[in-house]
N, C-alpha and C positions, 0 to 999 in steps of 0.2 A: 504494500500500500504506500502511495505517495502522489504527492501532487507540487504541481510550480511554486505555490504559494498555501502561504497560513488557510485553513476552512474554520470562520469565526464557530464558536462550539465546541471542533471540535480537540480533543486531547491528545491526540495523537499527532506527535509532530508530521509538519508538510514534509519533510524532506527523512523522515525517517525510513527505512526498508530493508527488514527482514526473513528473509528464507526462513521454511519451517519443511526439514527433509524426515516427513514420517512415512515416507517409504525408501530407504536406503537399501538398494537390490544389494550390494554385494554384502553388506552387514547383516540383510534378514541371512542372506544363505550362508553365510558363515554359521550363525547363534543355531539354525537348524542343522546343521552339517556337525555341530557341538553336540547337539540334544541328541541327535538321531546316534548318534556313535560313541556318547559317552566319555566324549574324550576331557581329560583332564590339563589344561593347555595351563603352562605355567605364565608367570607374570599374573598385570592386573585385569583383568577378565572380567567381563559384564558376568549377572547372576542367572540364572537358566531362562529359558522363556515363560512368560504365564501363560502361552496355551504351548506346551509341548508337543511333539509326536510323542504318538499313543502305542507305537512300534519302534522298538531299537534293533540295532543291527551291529557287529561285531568290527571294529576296523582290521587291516591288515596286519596293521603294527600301529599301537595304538600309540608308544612313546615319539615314533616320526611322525606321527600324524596330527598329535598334538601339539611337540613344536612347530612346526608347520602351520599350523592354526594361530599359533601365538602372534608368526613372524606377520602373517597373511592380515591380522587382524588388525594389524598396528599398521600395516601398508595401507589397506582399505581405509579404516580413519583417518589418516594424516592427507591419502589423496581427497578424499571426500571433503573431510576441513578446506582445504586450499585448493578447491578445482572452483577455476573461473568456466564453467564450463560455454558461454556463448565466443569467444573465437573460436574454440574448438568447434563449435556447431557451424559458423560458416565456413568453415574451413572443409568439413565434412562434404557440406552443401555445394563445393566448388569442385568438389573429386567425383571421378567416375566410380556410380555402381558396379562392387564386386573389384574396384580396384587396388592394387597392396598399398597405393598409399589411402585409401578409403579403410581399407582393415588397421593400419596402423593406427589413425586418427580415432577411431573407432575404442582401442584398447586402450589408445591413452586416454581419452574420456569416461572410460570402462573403469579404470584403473584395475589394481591386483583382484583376482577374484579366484574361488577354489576350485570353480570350473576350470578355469586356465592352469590351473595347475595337478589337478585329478579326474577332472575328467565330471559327468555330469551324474555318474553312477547313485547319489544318495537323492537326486531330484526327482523323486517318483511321483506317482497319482497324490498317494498323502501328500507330499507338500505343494500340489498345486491348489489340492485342497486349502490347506492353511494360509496360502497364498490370497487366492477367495474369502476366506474367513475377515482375513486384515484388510481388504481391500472393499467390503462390506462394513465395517469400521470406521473405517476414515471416512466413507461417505457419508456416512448417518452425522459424526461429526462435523467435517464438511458444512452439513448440512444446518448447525444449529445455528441461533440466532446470532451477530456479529459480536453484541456486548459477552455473550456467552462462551466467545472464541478464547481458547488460556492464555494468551499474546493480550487480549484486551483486559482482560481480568488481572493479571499479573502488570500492569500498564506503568505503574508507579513504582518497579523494579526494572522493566523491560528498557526505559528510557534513560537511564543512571547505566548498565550493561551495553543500548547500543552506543551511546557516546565512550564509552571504557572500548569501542572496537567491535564489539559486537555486529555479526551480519547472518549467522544460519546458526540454528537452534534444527536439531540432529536426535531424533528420539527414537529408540529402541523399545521392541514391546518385550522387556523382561520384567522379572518379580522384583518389585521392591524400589531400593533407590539406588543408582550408581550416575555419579554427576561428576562430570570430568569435564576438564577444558581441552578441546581438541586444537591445536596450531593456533595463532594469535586471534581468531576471528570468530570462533567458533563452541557453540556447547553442545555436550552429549549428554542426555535426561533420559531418562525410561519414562513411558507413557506414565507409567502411575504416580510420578513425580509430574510430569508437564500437566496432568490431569485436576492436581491439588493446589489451586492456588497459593497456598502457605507455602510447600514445599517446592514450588516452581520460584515463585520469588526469592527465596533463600537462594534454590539456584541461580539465579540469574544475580542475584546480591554476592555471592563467591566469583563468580565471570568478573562483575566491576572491580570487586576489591582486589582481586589478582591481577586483573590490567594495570590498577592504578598504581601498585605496588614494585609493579614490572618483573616479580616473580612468574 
């Protein structure tokens, strides 16, 4: 949301804007690629999902597969943090379909993802399912009324966060709370956090106090 100029009434700055990425494709398939395999990825790790698969399945080698997980995960956020993603789209836009530099521009927009690197084997029926599920979700959300949006309701922390730098708020649907600052511009909430206005604005009150701190 943005406009040229002040809109008398309203509270939300004219020239403020946002990103809100609550569908991060390579981070949903990582956290299920997690759940579905049980794997125990060291470092600092988001918490299981709240709707998991309901089937698990056994990895090859669960210790490579975990760090691997680890490595993939910390790629995926830092690209996702810091991806200006519209040159990348005109730039798509001026290459030929099916061309290798069309596929290149393609993964670098893509960034790291487990497919690229195992192959698409854990992405069965259930997860397009779940897939469905969440994409069912957002739209009901979506759908509610504007003051009712957690960006508006959280409004009086959101605006202290984006002058601190603030530009994409990055939510994950796991259990609980996990609030991290991703690259200089960026937060990572779990739904049930961006969900609770109390708990959204503390988050976004850590975003400003850590920018301003320069920690």
């Amino acid at each position: 949301m943005r406009s040229a100029r002040p809109i008398p009434g309203n509270p939300w700055p004219h020239d403020m804007s946002i990103s809100v990425e609550d569908d991060p494709h390579a981070l949903l398939e990582l956290l299920w690629v997690r759940d579905v395999y049980g794997l125990r990825p060291p470092g600092d790790v988001p918490p299981p999902l709240a709707d998991p698969p309901t089937a698990r399945r056994s990895p090859r080698d669960a210790t490579a597969s975990s760090n691997a997980w680890s490595v993939l995960w910390r790629g995926a956020l830092t690209h996702l943090a810091d991806l200006d993603p519209l040159p990348l789209i005109a730039k798509i836009e001026s290459t030929a379909p099916g061309s290798d530099e069309r596929r290149a521009l393609l993964e670098q927009l893509r960034g790291p993802t487990w497919r690229d690197r195992f192959g698409a084997e854990a992405f069965d029926a259930s997860f397009s399912d779940w897939v469905s599920r969440r994409v069912q979700e957002r739209v009901a959300g979506h759908r509610a009324p504007l003051h009712e949006h957690p960006e508006r309701r959280a409004l009086h922390t959101l605006i202290p966060a984006w002058r601190a730098g603030l530009v994409r708020v990055i939510e994950i649907p796991c259990r609980g709370e996990f609030t991290r600052i991703a690259g200089s511009s960026a937060l990572l909430v779990t739904a049930e956090t961006r969900a609770d206005p109390e708990r959204y604005a503390e988050a976004l009150t850590v975003f400003a106090a850590r920018a301003q701190s320069g920690s």
